[in-house]
C-alpha positions as CSV (number, residue, x, y, z in Angstrom):
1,X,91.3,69.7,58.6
2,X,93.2,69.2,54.9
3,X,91.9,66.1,52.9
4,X,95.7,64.7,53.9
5,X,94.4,64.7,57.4
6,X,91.2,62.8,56.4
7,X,93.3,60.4,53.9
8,X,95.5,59.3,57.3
9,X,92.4,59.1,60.2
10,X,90.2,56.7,57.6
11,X,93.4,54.4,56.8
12,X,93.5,53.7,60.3
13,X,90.8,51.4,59.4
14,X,92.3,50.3,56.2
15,X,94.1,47.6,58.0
16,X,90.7,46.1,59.2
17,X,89.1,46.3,55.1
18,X,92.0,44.5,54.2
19,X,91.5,41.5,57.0
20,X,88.3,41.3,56.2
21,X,88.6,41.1,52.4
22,X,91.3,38.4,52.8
23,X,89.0,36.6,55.7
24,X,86.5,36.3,53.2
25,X,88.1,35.4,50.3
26,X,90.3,32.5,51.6
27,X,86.9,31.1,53.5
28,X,85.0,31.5,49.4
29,X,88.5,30.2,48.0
30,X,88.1,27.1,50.5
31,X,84.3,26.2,49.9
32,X,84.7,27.2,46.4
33,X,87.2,24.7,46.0
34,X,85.9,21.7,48.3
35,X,82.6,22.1,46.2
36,X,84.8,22.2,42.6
37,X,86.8,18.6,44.4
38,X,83.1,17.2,45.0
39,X,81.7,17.9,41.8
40,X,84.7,16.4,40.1
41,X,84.8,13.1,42.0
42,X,81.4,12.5,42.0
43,X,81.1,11.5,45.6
44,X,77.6,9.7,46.3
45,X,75.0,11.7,47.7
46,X,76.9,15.1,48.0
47,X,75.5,16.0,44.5
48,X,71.7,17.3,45.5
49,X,73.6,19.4,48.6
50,X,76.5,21.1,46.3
51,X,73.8,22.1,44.1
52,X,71.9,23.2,46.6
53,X,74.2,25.2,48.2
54,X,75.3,27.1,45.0
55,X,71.6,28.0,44.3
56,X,70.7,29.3,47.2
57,X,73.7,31.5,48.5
58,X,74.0,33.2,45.0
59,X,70.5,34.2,45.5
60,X,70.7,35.7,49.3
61,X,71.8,39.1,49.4
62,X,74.9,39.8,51.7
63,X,73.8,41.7,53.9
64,X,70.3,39.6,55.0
65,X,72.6,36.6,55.5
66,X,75.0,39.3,57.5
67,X,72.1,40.4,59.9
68,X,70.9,36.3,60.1
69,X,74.5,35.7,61.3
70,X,75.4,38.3,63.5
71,X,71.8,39.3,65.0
72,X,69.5,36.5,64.3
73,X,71.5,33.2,65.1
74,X,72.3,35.5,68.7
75,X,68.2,34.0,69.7
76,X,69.0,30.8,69.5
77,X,71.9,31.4,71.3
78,X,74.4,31.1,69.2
79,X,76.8,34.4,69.6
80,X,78.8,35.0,66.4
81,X,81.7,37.3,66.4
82,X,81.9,40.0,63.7
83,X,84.8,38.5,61.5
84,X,82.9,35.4,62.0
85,X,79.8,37.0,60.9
86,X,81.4,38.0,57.6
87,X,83.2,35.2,56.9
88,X,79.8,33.3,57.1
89,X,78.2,35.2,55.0
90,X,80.0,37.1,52.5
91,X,82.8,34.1,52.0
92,X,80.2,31.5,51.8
93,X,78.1,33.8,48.9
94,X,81.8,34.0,47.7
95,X,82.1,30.6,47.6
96,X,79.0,29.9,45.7
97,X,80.5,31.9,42.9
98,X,83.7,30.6,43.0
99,X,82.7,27.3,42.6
100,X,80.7,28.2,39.6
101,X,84.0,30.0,38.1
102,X,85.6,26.8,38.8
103,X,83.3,24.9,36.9
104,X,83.5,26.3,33.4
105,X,87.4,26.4,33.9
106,X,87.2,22.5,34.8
107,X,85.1,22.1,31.9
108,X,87.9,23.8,29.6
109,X,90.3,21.7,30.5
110,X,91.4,19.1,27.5
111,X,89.4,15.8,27.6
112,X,92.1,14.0,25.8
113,X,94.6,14.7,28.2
114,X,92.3,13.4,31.0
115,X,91.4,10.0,29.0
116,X,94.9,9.5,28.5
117,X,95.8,9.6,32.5
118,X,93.2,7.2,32.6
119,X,94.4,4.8,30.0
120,X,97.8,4.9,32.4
121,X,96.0,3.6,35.5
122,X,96.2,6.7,37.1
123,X,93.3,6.7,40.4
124,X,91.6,9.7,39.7
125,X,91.7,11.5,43.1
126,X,95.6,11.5,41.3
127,X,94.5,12.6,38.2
128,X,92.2,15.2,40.3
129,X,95.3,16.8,42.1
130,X,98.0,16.6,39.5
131,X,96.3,17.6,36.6
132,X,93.1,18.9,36.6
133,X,93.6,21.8,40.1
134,X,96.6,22.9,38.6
135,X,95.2,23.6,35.6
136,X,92.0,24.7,36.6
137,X,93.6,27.0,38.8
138,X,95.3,29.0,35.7
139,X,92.1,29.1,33.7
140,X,90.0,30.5,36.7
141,X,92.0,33.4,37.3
142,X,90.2,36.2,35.7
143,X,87.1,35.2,37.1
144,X,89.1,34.8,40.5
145,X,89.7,37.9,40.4
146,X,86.2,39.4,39.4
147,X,84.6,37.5,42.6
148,X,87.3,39.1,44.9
149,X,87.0,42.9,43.7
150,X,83.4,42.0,44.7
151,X,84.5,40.5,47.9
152,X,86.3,44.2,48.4
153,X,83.0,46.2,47.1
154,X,80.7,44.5,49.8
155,X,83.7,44.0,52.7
156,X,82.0,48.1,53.9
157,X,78.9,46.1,54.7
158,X,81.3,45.2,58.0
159,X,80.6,48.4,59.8
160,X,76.9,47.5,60.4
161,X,78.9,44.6,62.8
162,X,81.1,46.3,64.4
163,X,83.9,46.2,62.5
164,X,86.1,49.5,62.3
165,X,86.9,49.3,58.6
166,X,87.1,52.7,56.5
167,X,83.6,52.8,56.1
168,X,82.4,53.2,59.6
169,X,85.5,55.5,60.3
170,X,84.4,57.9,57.3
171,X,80.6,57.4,59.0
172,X,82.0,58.3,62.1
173,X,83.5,61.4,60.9
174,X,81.5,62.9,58.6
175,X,78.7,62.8,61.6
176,X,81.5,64.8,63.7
177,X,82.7,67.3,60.6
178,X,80.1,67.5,58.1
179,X,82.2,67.5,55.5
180,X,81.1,64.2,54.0
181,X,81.8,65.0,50.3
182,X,85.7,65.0,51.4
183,X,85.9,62.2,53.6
184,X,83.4,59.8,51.3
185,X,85.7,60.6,48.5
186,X,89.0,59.9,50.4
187,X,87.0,56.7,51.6
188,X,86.9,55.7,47.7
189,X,90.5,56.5,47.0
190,X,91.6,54.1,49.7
191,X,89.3,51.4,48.4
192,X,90.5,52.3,44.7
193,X,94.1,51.9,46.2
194,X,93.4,48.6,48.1
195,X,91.8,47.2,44.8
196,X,94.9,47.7,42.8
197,X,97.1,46.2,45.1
198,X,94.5,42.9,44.9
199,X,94.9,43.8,41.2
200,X,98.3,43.3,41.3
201,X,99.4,40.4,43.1
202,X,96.4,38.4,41.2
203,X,98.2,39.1,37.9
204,X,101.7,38.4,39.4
205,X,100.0,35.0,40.6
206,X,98.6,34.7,37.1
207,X,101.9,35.5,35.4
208,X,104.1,33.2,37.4
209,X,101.8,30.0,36.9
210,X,100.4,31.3,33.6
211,X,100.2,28.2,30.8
212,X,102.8,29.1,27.9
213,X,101.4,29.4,25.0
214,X,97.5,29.5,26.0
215,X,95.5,32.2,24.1
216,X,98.3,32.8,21.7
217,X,97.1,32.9,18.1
């Protein structure tokens, strides 16, 4: 078996790494930015629970949140599928972060331009949604895009559900070849490849709604 052999069997599962790195990032993109809208409107008595919920997730590792999920929740009779699994655990952990990326880059946003929609009557769920997202949104691109190469580096944690991404197919066949050297290398190579295609269309996404001008000297 040439290493092109190897390269095509462990993409068959490359399909399955990239729906669960997608899975996982829209579910961290969503919480991330529900807890980044409840921050910012100050709703009553959801302050003490975002908080909380940013504190703890950052602080549980993926994978003992993955096991509580998929084999722990199971005696209490709750049956969680695999995608559900790691959408439960590694998108909410991703969601914790992204809500802390979207914090500083609502906090770099221009205060003047805020208490001047004010001074025009505008109700701030408005000002929320037509000025401060938007802009947010630019700002927090790098770091966007630094929480979901780490969504992509921990998305191999799938296999120990289930899930037939690249790294249980490499598992399964370096058990049957022994030529793990080979097919752990070609493993990284199509995780290398999948992370600059994530590369790329962030940076498209960050060059068509880029702010003109901003960090020009």
């Amino acid at each position: 078996m040439d290493f092109g052999r190897i390269l095509l069997l462990l993409a068959q599962g490359a399909g399955q790494t990239i729906l669960v790195t997608l899975a996982c990032i829209l579910t961290g993109l969503g919480v991330g930015l529900g807890v980044a809208v409840l921050r910012r409107l100050r709703v009553r008595g959801t302050a003490w629970l975002v908080e909380t919920y940013t504190y703890v997730f950052r602080a549980v590792p993926v994978l003992v949140l993955l096991f509580i999920m998929f084999f722990g929740l199971p005696a209490l009779g709750l049956k969680v599928p695999p995608m559900l699994s790691m959408m439960l655990s590694l998108g909410l952990i991703a969601g914790a972060y992204l809500a802390e990326v979207f914090r500083g880059a609502m906090d770099a946003l221009d205060p003047q331009e805020l208490l001047a929609a004010e001074a025009m009557g505008l109700p701030r769920w408005q000002i929320l949604v037509s000025i401060e997202l938007p802009q947010m949104l630019r700002l927090a691109v790098p770091g966007m895009l630094n929480e979901f190469t780490t969504v992509l580096k921990y998305s191999p944690f799938a296999y120990t559900v289930g899930i037939p991404e690249i790294t249980r197919q490499a598992t399964a066949l370096a058990s049957t070849t022994l030529r793990g050297v080979e097919i752990y290398l070609a493993a990284g190579l199509l995780y290398f490849g999948i992370f600059q295609l994530l590369r790329i269309g962030v940076r498209a996404v960050e060059k068509r709604f880029e702010i003109p001008g901003f960090g020009m000297h």
